[in-house]
C-alpha positions in Angstrom: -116.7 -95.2 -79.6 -119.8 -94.6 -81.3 -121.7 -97.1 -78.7 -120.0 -95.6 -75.6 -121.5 -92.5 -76.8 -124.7 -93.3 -77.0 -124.7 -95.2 -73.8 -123.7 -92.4 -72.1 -126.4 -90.3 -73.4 -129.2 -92.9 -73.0 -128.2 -91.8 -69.7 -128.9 -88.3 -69.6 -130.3 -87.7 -66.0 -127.2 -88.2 -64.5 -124.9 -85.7 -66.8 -122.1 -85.3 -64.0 -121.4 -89.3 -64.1 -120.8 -88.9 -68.2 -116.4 -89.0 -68.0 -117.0 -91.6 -65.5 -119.1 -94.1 -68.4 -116.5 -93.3 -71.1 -114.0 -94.1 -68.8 -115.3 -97.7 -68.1 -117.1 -98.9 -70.9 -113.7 -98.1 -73.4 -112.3 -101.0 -71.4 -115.4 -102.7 -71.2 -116.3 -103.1 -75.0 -112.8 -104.0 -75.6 -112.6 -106.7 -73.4 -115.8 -108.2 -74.2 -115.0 -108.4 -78.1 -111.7 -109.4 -77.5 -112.7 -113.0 -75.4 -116.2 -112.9 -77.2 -117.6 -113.1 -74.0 -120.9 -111.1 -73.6 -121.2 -112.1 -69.8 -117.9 -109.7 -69.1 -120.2 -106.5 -69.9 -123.1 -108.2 -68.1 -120.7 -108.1 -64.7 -119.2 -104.8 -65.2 -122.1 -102.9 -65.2 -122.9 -103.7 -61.2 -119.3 -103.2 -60.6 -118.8 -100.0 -62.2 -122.0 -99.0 -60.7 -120.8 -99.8 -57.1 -117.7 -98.0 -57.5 -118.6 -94.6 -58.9 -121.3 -94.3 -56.5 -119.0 -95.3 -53.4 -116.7 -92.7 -54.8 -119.4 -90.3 -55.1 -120.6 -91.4 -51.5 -117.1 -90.8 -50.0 -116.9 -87.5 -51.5 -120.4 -86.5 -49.9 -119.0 -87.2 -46.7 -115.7 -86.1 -46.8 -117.9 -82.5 -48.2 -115.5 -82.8 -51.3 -118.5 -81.3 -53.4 -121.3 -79.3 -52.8 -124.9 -80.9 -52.1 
């Protein structure tokens, strides 16, 4: 918990993507200390990259929020 924490605030510039780190990287320690497998994390971090920014893409232009 501690560790998602502070991966989330190493990334401080982007402060509206902070539920959306927690979210994923729970999952994400989990499974990588549960199959001891450091290459999981390595693979999730591109993936969860590409899908919160297609989500925030999509919600741009379907004007869901504000620009």
């Amino acid at each position: 918990m501690v560790n998602a924490a502070l991966f989330s605030l190493y990334h401080f510039w982007a402060p509206w993507r902070l539920l959306s780190r927690l979210i994923f990287m729970f999952p994400g320690v989990w499974l990588v200390w549960r199959k001891k497998d450091l290459r999981l994390s390595i693979g999730m971090h591109p993936g969860t990259t590409f899908v919160t920014t297609t989500g925030g893409v999509i919600a741009l232009l379907l004007n869901l929020v504000p620009l």
